[in-house]
N, C-alpha and C positions, 0 to 999 in steps of 0.2 A: 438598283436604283434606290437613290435615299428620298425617304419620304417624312414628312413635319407632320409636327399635332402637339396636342393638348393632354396632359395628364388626368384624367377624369377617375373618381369613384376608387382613389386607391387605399386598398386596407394594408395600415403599419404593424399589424402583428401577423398575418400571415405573409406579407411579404410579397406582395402581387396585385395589379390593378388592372385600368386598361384608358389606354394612349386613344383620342378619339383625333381620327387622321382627316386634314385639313379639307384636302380636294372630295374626297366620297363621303364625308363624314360619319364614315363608320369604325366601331372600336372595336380592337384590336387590342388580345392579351398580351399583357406586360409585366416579367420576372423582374424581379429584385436584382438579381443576379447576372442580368442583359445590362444594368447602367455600369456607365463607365467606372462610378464611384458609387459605393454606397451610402457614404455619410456626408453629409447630414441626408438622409432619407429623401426619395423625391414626394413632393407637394403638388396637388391637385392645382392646377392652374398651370404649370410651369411648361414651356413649351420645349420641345422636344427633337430631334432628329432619329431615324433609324431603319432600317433594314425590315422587309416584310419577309417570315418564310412559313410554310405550312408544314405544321409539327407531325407528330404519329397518328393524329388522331384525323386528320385533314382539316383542321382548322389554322386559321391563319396566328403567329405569333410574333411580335418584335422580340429583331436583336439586335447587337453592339447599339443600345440606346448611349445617344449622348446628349447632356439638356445644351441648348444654344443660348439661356439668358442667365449663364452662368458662368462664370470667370474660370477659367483653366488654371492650373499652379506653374509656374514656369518649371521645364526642362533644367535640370542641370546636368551642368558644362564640364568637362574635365580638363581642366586649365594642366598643360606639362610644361614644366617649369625645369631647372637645371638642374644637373643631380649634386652639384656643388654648391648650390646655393645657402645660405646660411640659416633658413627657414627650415630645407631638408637636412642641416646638420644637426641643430637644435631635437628636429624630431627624433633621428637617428640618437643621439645621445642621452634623454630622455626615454627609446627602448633599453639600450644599453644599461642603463642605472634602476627603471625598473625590473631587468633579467635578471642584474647582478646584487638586490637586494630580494625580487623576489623568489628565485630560487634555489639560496638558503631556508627563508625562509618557509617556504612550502616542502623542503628535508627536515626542515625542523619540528615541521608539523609532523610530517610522516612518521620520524622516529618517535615523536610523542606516543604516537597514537599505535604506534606497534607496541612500544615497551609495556602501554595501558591492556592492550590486546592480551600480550603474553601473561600478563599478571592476572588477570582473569582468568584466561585459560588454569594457573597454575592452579589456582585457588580453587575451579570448579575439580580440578584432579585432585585436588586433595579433600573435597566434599563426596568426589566420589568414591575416594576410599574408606571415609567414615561409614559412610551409607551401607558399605560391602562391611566392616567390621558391624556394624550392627547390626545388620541382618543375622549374621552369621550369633553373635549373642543373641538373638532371640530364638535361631534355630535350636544354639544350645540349650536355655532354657524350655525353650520348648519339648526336647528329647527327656530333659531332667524330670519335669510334670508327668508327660508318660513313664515314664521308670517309675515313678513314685506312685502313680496311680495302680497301675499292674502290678506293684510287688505285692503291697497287703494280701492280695486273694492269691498269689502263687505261696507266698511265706505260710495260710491257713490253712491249704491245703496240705504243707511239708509240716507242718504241726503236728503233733501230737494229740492235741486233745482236741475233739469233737464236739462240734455245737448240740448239744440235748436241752437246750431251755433254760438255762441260768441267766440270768441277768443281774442277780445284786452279789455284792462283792462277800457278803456273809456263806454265801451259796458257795466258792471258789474255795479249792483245796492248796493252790499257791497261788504265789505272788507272776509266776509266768501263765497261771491257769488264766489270772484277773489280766496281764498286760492283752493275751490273746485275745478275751473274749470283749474287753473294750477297744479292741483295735489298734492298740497302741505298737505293736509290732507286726 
């Protein structure tokens, strides 16, 4: 059974009010989402038609609300028309000149944007090869530092002559006593 009323007490940002129904004059909740349309939003005054059903909770709730002092938008009509008619040629030809301009051009996009593709890629291959040459020289260098570090104290101990406490160069008996004992070999 459809039953009428009045939109009373509706809040526009939660989106729900309540429908006070004619003959009992009792109200009854009412979704957003039960009118037919939502926009332009329904307005407290505006009367109403709808469906009573009792929700999960056992209280009563409208649905398929629809307002009755509001104009409906006319149905449209699907007019079939001849498939030779000059109207469906024009449309017809008009696909045809968009398919046949637009997809060249959307290959033309494509192979742009491959060719940009590939060239990136090449360019990141070839940063990644730097990246591996330069590592690999710092490993070098790196190994070189230890060799250098480690050899003085292997080289003093294959030495000859022995640290006893000399320090100035007047003190030294040669010119390989004085490299040794200032580290310079």
């Amino acid at each position: 059974m459809r039953y009428h009323g009045t939109i009373m007490r509706w809040d526009y940002e939660l989106g729900f009010g309540f429908i006070k129904e004619e003959q009992t004059k009792s109200e009854i909740f009412a979704h957003i989402g039960e009118f037919e349309t939502e926009n332009p939003p329904p307005r407290d005054g505006e009367t109403v038609s709808f469906d009573i059903v009792s929700n999960s909770h056992g209280t009563e709730e409208a649905k398929n609300i629809e307002y009755t002092n509001r104009r409906r938008k006319p149905v449209a009509v699907d007019i079939e028309t001849e498939e030779d008619s000059p109207k469906n040629l024009s449309l017809w030809l008009k696909g045809m000149v968009a398919a046949l301009v637009g997809i060249p051009l959307l290959g033309a996009a494509g192979y742009y944007g491959l060719s940009r593709w590939q060239d990136y890629q090449a360019e990141h291959r070839v940063t990644g090869v730097m990246v591996d040459q330069v590592a690999d020289k710092m490993m070098a260098e790196r190994e070189a530092w230890k060799r250098a570090v480690e050899s003085p104290a292997q080289r003093k101990s294959a030495s000859p002559f022995k640290c006893d406490g000399r320090t100035h160069c007047s003190q030294m008996k040669s010119f390989a006593e004085a490299q040794y004992f200032l580290g310079l070999t």
